[in-house]
PDB file of N, CA, C, O and CB in Angstrom:
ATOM      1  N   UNK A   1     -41.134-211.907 176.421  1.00  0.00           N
ATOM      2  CA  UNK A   1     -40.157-212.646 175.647  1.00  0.00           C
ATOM      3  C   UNK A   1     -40.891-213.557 174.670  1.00  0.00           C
ATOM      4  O   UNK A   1     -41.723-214.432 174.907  1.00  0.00           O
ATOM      5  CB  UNK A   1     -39.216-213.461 176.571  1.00  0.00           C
ATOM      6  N   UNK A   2     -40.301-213.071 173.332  1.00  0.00           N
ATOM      7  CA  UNK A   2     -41.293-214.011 172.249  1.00  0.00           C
ATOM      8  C   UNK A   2     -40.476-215.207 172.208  1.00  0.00           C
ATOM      9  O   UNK A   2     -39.265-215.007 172.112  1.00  0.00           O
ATOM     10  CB  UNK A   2     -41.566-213.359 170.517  1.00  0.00           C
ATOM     11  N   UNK A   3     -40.934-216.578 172.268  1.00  0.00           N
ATOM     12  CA  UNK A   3     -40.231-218.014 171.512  1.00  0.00           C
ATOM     13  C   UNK A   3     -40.521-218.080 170.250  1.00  0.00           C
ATOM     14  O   UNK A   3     -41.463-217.978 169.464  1.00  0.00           O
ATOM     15  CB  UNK A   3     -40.701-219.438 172.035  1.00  0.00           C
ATOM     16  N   UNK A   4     -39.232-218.316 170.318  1.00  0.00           N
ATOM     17  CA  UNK A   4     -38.431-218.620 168.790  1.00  0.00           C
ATOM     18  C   UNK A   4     -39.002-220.360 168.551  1.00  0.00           C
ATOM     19  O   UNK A   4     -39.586-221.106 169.337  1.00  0.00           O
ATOM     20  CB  UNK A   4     -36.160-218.472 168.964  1.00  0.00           C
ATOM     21  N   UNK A   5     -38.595-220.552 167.291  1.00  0.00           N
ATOM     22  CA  UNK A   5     -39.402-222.057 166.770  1.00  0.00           C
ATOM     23  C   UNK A   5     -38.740-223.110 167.631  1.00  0.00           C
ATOM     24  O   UNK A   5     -39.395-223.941 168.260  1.00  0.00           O
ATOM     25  CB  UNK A   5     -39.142-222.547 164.933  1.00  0.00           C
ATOM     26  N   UNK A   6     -36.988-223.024 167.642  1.00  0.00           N
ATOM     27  CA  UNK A   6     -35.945-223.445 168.290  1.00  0.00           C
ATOM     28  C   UNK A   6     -36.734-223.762 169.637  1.00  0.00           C
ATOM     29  O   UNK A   6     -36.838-224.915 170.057  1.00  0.00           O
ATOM     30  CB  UNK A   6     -34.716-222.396 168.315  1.00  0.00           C
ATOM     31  N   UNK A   7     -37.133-222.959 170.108  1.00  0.00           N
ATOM     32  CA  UNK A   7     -37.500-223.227 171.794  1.00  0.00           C
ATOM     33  C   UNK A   7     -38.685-223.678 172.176  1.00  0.00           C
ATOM     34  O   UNK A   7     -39.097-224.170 173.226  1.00  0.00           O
ATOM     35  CB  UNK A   7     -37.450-222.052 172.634  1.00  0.00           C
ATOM     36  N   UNK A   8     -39.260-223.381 170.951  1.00  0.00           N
ATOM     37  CA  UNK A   8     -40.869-224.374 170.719  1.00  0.00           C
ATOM     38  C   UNK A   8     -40.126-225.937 170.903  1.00  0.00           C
ATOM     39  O   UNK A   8     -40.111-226.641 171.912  1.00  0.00           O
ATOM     40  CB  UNK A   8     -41.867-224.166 168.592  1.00  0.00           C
ATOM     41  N   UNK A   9     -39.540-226.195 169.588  1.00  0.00           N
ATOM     42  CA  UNK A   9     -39.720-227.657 169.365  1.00  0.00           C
ATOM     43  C   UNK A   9     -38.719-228.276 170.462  1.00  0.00           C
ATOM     44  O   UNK A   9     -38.915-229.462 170.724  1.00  0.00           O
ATOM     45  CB  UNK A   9     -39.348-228.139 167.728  1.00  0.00           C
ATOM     46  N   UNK A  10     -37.894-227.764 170.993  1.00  0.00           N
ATOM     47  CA  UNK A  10     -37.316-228.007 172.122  1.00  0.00           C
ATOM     48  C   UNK A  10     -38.179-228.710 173.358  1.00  0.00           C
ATOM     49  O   UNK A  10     -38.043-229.820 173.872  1.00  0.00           O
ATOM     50  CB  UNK A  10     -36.809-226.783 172.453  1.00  0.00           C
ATOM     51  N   UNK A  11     -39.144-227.607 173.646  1.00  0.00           N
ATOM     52  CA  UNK A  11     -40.074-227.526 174.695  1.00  0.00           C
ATOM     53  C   UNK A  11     -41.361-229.174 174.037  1.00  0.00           C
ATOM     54  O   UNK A  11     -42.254-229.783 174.627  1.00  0.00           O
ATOM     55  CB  UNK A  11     -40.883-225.446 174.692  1.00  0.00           C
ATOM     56  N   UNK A  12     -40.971-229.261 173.089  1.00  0.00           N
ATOM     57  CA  UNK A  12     -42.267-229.917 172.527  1.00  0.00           C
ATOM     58  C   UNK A  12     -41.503-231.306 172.892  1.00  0.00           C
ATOM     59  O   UNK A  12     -42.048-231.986 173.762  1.00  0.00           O
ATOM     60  CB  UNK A  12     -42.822-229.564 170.669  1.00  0.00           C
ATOM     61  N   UNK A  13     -40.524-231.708 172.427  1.00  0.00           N
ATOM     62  CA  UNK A  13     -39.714-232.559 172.324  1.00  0.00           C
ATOM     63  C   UNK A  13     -39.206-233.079 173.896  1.00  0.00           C
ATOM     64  O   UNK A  13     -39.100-234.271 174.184  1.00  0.00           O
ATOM     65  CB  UNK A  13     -38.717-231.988 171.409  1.00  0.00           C
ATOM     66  N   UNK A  14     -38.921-231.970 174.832  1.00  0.00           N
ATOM     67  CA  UNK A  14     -38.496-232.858 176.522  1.00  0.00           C
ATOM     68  C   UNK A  14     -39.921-233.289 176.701  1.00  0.00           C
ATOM     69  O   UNK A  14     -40.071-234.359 177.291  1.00  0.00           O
ATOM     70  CB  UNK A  14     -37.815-231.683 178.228  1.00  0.00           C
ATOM     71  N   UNK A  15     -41.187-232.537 176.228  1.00  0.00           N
ATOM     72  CA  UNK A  15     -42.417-232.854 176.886  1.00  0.00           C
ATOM     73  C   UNK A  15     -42.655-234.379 176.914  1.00  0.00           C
ATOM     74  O   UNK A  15     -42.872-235.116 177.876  1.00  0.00           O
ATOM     75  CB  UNK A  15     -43.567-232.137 176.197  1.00  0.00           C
ATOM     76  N   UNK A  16     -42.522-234.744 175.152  1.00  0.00           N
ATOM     77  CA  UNK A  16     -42.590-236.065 174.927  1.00  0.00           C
ATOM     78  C   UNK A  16     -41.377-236.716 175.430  1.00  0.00           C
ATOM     79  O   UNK A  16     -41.426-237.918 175.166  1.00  0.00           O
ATOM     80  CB  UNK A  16     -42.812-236.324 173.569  1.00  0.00           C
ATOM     81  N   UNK A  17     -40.211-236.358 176.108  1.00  0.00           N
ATOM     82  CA  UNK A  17     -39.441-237.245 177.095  1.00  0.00           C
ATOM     83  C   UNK A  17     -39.767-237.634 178.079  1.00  0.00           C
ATOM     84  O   UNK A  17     -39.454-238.682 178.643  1.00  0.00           O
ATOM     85  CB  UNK A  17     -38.542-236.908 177.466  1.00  0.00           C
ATOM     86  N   UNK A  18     -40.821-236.358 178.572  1.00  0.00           N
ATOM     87  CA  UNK A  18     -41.013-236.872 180.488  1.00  0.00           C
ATOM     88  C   UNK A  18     -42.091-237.538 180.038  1.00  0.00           C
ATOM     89  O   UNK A  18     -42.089-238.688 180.478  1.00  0.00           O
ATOM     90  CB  UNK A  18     -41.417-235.550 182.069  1.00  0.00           C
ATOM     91  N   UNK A  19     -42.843-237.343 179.473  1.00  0.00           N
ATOM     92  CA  UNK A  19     -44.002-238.326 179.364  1.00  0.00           C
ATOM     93  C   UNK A  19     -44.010-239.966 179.396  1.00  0.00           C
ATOM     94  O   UNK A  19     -44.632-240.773 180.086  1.00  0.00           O
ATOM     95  CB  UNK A  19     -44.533-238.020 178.182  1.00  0.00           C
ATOM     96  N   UNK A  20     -42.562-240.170 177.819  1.00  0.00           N
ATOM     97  CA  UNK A  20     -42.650-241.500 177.596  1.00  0.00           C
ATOM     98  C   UNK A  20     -41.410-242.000 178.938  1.00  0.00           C
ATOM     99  O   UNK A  20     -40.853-243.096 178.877  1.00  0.00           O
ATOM    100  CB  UNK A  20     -42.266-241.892 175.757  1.00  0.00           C
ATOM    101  N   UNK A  21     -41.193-241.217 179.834  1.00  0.00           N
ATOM    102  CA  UNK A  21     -39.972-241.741 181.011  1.00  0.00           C
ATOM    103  C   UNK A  21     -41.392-242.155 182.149  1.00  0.00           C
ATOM    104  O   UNK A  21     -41.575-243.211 182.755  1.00  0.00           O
ATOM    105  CB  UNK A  21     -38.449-240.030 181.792  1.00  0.00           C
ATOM    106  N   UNK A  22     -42.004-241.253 182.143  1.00  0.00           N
ATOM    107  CA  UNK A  22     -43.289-241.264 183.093  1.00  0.00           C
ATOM    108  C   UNK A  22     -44.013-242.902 182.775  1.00  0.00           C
ATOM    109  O   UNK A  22     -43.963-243.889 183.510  1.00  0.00           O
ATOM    110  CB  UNK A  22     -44.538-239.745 182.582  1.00  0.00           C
ATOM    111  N   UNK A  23     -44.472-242.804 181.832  1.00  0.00           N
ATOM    112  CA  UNK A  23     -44.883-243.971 181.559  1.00  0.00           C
ATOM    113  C   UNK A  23     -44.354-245.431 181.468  1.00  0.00           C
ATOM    114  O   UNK A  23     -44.958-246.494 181.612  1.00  0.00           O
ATOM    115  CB  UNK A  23     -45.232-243.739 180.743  1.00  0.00           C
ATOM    116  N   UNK A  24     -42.844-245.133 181.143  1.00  0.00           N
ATOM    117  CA  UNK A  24     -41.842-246.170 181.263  1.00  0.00           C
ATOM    118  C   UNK A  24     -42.009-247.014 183.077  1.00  0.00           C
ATOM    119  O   UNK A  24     -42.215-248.125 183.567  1.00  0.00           O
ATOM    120  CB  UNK A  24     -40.144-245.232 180.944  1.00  0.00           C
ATOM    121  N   UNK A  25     -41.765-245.647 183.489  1.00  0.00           N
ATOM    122  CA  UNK A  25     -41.771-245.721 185.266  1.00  0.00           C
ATOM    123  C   UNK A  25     -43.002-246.304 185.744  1.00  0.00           C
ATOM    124  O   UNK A  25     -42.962-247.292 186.478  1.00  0.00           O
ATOM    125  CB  UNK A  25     -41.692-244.173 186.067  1.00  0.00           C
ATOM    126  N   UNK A  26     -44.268-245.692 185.334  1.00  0.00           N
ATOM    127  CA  UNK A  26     -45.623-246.063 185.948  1.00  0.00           C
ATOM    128  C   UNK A  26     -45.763-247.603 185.265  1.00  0.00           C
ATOM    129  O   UNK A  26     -46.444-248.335 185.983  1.00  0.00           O
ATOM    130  CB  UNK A  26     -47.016-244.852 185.479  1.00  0.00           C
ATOM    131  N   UNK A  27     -45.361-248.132 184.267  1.00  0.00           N
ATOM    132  CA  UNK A  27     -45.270-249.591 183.842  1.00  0.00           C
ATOM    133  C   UNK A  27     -44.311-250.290 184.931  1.00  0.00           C
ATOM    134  O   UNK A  27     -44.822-251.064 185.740  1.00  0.00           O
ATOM    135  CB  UNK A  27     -44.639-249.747 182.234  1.00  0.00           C
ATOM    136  N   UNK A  28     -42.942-250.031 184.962  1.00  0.00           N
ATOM    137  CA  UNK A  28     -42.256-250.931 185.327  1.00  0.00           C
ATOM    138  C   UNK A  28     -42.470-250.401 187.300  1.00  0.00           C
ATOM    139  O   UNK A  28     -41.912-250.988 188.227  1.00  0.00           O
ATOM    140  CB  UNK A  28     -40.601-250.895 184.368  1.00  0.00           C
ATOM    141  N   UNK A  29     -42.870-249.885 187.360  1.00  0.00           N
ATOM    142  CA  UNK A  29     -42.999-249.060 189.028  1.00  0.00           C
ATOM    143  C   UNK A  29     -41.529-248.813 189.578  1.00  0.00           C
ATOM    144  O   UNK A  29     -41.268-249.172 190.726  1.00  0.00           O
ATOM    145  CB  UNK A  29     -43.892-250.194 190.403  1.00  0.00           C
ATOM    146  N   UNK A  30     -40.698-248.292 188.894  1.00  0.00           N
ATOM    147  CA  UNK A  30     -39.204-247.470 189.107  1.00  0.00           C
ATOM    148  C   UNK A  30     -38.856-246.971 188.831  1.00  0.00           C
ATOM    149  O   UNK A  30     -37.999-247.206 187.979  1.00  0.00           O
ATOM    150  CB  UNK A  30     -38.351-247.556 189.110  1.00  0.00           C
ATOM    151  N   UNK A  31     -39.188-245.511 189.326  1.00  0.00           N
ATOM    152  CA  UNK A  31     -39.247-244.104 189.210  1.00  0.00           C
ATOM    153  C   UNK A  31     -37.704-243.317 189.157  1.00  0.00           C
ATOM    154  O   UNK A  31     -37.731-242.093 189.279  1.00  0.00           O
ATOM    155  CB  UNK A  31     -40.123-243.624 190.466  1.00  0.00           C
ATOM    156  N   UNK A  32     -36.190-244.075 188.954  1.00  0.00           N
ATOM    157  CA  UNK A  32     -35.954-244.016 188.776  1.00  0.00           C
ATOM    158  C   UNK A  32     -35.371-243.411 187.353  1.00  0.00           C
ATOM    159  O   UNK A  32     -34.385-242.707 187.137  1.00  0.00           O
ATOM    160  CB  UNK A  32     -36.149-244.444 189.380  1.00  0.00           C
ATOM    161  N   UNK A  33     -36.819-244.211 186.074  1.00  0.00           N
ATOM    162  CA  UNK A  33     -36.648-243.493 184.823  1.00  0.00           C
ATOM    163  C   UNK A  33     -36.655-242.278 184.899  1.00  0.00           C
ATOM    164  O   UNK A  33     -35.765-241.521 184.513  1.00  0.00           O
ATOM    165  CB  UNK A  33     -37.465-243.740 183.948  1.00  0.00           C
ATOM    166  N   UNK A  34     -37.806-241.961 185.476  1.00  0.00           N
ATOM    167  CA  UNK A  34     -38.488-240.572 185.522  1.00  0.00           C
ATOM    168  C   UNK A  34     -37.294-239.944 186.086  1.00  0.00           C
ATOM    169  O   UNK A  34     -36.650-239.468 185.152  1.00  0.00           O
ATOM    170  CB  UNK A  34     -39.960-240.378 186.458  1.00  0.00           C
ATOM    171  N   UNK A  35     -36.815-239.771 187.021  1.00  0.00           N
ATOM    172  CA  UNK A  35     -36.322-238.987 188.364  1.00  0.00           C
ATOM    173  C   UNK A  35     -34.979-238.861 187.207  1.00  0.00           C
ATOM    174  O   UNK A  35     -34.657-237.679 187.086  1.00  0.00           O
ATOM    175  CB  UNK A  35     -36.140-239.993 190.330  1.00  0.00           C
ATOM    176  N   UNK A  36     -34.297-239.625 186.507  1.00  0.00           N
ATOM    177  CA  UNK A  36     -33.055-239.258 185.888  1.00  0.00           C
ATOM    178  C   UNK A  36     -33.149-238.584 184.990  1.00  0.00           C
ATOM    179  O   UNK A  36     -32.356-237.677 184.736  1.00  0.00           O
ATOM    180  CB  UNK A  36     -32.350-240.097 185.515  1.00  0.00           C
ATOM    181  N   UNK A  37     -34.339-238.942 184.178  1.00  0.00           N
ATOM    182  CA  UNK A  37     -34.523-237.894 182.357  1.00  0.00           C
ATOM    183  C   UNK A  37     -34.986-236.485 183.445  1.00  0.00           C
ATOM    184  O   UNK A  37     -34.927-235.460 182.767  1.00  0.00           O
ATOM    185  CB  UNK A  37     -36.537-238.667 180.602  1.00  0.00           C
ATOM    186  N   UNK A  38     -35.314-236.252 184.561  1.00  0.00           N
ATOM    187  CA  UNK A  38     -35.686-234.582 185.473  1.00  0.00           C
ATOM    188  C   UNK A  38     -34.447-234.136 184.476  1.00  0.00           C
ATOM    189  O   UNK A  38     -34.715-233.707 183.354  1.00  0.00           O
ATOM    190  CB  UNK A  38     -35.360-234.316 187.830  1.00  0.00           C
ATOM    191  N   UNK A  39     -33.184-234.246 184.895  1.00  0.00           N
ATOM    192  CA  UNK A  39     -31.837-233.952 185.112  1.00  0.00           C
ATOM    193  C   UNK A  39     -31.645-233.369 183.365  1.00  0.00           C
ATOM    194  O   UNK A  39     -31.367-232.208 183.064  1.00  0.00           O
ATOM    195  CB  UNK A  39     -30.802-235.495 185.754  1.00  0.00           C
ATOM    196  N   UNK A  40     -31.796-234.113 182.722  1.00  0.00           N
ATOM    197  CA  UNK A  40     -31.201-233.711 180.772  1.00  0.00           C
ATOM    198  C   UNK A  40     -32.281-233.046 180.748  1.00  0.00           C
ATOM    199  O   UNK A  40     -32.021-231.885 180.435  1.00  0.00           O
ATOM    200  CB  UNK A  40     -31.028-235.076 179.194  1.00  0.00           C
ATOM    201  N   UNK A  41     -33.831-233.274 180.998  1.00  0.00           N
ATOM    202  CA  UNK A  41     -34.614-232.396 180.504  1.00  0.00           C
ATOM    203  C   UNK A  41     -34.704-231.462 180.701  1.00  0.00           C
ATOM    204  O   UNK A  41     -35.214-230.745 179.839  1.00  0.00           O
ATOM    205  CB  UNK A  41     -35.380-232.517 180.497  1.00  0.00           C
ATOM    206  N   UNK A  42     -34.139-230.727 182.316  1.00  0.00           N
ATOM    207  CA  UNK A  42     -33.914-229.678 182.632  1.00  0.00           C
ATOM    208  C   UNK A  42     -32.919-228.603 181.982  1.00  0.00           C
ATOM    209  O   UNK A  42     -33.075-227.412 181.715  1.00  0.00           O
ATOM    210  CB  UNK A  42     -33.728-229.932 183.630  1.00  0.00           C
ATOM    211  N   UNK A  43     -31.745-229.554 181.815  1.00  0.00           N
ATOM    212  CA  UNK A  43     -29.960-228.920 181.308  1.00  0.00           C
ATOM    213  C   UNK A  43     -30.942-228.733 180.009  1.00  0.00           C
ATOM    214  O   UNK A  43     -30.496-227.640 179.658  1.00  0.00           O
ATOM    215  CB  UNK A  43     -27.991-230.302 181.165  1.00  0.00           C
ATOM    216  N   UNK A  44     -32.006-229.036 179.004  1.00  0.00           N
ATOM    217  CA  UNK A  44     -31.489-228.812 177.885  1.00  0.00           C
ATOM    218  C   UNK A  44     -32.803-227.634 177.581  1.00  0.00           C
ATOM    219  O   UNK A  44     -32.795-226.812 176.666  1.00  0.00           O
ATOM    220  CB  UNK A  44     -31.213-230.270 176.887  1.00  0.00           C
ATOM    221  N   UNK A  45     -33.844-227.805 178.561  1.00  0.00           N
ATOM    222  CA  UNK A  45     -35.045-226.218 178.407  1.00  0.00           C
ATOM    223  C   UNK A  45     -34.103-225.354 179.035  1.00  0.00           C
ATOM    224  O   UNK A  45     -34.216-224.241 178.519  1.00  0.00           O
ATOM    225  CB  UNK A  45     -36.895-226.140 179.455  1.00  0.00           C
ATOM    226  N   UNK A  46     -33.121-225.367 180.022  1.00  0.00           N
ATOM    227  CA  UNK A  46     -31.985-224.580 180.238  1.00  0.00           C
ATOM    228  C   UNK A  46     -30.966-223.656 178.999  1.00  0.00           C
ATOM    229  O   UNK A  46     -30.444-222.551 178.853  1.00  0.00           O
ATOM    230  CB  UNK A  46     -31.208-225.581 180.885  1.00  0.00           C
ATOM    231  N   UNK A  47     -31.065-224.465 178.564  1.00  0.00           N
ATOM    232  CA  UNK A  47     -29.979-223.943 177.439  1.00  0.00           C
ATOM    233  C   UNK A  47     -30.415-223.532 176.301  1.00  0.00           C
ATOM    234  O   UNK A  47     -29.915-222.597 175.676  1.00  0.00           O
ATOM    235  CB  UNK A  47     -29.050-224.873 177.023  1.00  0.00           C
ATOM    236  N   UNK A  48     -31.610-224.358 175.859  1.00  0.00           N
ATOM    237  CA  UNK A  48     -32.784-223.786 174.972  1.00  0.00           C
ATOM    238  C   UNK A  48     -32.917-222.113 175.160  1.00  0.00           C
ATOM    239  O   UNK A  48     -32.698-221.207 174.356  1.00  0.00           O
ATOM    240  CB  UNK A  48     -34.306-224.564 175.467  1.00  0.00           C
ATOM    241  N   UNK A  49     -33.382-222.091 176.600  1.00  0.00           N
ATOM    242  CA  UNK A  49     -33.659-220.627 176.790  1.00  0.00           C
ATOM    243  C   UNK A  49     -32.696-219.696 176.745  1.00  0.00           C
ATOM    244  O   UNK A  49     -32.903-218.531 176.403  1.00  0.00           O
ATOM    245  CB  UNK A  49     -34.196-220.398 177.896  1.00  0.00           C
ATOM    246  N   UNK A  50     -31.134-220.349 177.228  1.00  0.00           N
ATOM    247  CA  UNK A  50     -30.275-218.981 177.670  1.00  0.00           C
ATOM    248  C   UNK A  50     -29.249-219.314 176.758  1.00  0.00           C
ATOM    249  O   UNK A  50     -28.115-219.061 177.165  1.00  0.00           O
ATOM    250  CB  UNK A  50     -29.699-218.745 179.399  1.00  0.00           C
ATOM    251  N   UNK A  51     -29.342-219.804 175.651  1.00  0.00           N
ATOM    252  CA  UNK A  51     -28.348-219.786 174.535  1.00  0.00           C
ATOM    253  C   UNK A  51     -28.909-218.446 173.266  1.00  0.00           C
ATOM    254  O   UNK A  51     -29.964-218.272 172.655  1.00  0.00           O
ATOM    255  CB  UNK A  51     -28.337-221.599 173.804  1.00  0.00           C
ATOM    256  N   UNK A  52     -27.696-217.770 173.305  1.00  0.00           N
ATOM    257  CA  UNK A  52     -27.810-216.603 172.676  1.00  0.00           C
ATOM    258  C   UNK A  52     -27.881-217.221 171.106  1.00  0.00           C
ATOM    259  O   UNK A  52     -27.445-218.330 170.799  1.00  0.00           O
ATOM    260  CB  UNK A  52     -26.542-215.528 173.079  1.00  0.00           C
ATOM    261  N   UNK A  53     -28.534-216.253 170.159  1.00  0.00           N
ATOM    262  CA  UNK A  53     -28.835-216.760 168.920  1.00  0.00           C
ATOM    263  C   UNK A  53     -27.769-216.471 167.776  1.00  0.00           C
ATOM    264  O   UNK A  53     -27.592-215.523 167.010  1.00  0.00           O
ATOM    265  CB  UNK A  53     -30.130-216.233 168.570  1.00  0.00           C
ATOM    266  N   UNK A  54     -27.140-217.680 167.983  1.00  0.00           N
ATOM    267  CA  UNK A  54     -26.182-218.509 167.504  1.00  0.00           C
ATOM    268  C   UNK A  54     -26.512-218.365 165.862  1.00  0.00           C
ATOM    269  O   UNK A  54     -27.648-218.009 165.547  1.00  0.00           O
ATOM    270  CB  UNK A  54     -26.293-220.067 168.199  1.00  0.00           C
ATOM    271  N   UNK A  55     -25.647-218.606 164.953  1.00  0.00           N
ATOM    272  CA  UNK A  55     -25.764-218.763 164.037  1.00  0.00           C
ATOM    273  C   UNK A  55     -26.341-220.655 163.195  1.00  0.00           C
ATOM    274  O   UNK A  55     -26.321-220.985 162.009  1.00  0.00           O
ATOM    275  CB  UNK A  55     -24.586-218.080 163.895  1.00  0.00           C
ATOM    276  N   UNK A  56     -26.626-221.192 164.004  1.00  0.00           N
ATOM    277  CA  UNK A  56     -27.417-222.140 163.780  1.00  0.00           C
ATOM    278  C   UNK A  56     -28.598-222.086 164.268  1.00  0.00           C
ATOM    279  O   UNK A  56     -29.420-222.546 163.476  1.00  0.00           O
ATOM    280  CB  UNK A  56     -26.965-223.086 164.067  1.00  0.00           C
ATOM    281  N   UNK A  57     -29.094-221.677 165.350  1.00  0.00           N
ATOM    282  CA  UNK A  57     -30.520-221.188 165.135  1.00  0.00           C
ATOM    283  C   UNK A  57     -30.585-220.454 165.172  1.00  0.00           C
ATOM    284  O   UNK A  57     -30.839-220.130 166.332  1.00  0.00           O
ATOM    285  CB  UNK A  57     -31.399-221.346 165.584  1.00  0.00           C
ATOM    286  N   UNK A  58     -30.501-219.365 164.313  1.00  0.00           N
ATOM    287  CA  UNK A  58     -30.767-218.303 163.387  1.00  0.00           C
ATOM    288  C   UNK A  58     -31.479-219.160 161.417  1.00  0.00           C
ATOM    289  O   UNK A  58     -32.414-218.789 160.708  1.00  0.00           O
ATOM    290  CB  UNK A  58     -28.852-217.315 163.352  1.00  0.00           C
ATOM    291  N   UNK A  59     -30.460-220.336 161.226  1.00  0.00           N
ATOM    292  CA  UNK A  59     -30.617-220.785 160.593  1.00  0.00           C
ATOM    293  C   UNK A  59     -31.723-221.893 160.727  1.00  0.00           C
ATOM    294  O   UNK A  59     -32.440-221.883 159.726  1.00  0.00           O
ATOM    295  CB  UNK A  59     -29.665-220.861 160.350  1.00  0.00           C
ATOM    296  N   UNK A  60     -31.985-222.578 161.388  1.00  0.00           N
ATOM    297  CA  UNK A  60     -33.070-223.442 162.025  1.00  0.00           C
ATOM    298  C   UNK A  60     -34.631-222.226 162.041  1.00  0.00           C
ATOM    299  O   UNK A  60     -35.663-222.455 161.409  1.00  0.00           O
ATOM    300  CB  UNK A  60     -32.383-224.020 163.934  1.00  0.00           C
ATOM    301  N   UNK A  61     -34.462-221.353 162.665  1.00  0.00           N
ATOM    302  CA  UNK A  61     -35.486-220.085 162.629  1.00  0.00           C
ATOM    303  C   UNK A  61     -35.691-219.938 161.087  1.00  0.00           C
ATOM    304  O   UNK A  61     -36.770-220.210 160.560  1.00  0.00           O
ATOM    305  CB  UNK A  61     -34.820-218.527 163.378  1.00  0.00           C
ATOM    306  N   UNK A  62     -34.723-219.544 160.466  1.00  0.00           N
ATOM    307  CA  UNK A  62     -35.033-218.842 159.304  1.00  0.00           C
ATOM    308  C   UNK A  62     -36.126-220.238 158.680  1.00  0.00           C
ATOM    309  O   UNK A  62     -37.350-220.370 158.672  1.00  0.00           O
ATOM    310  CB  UNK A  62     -33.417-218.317 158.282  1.00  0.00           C
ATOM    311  N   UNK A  63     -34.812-221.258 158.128  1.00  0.00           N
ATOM    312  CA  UNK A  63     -35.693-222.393 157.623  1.00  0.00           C
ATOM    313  C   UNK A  63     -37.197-222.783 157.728  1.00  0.00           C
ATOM    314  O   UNK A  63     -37.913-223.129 156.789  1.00  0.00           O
ATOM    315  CB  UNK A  63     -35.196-223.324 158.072  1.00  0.00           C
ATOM    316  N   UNK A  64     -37.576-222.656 159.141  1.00  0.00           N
ATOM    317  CA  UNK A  64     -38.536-222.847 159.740  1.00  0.00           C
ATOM    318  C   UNK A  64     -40.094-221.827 159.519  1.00  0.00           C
ATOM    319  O   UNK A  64     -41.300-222.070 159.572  1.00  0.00           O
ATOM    320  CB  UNK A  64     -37.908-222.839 160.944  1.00  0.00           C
ATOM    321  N   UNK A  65     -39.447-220.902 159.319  1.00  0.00           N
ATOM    322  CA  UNK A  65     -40.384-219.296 158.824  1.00  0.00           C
ATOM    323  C   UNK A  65     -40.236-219.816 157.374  1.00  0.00           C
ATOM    324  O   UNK A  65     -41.303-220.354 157.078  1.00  0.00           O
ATOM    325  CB  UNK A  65     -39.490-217.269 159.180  1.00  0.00           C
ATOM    326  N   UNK A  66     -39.387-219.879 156.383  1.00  0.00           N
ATOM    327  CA  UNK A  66     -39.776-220.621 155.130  1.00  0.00           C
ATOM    328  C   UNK A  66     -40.830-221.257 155.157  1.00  0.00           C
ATOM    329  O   UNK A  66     -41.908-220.699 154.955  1.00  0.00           O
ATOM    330  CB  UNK A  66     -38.952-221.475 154.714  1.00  0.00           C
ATOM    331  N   UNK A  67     -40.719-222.582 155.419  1.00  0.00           N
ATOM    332  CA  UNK A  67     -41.845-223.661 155.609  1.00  0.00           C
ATOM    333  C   UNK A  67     -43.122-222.834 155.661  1.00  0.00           C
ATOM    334  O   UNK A  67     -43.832-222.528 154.703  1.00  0.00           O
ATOM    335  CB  UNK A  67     -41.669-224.613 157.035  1.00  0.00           C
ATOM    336  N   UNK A  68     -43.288-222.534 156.905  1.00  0.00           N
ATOM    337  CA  UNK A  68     -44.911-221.768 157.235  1.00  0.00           C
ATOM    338  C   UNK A  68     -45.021-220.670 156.102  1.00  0.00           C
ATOM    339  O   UNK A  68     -46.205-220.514 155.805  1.00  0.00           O
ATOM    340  CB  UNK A  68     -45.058-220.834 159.024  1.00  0.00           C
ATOM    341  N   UNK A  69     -44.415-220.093 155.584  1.00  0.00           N
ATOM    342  CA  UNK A  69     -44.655-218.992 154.323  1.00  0.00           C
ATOM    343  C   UNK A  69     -45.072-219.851 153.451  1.00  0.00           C
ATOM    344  O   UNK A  69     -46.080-219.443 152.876  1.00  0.00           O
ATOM    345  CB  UNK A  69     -43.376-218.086 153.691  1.00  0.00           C
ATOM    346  N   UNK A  70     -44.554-221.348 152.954  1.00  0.00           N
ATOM    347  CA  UNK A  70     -44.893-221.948 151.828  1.00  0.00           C
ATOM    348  C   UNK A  70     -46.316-222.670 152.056  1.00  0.00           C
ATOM    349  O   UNK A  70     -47.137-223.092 151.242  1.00  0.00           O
ATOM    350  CB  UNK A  70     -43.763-222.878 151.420  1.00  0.00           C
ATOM    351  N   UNK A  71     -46.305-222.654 153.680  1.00  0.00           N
ATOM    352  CA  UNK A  71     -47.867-223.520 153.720  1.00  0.00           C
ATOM    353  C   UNK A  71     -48.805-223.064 153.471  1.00  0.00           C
ATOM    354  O   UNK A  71     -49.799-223.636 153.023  1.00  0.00           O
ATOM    355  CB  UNK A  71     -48.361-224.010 154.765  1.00  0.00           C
ATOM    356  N   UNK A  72     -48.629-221.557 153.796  1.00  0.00           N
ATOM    357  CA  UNK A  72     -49.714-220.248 153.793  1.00  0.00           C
ATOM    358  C   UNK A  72     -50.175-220.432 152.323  1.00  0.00           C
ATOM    359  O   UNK A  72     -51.010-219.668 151.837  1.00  0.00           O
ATOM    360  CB  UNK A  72     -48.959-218.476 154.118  1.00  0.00           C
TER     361      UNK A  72
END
């Protein structure tokens, strides 16, 4: 299964959630942050993956393949 850009920046984006929840938690020592962002970060690499390609990311994809053609 190839990823699409959509599921890249998705994946890129909860990463930097659990991280800055992680760190929130390891500062204040209540792991609570952490333990609740589990829950959205999960529902949304969830849906990332098993959302059929919609006509908005189709459009997000396309856009996105632009860009890198123009950087080239």
């Amino acid at each position: 299964m190839k990823i699409n850009a959509y599921q890249k920046r998705t994946i890129y984006i909860t990463t930097g959630v659990l991280i800055f929840f992680a760190i929130i938690s390891f500062i204040t020592n209540d792991w609570r942050f952490f333990l609740g962002s589990l829950y959205s970060v999960f529902i949304n690499i969830m849906f990332a993956f098993t959302a059929k390609n919609n006509k908005h990311i189709q459009k997000f994809n396309q856009k996105h393949a632009e860009k890198k053609k123009l950087v080239k």
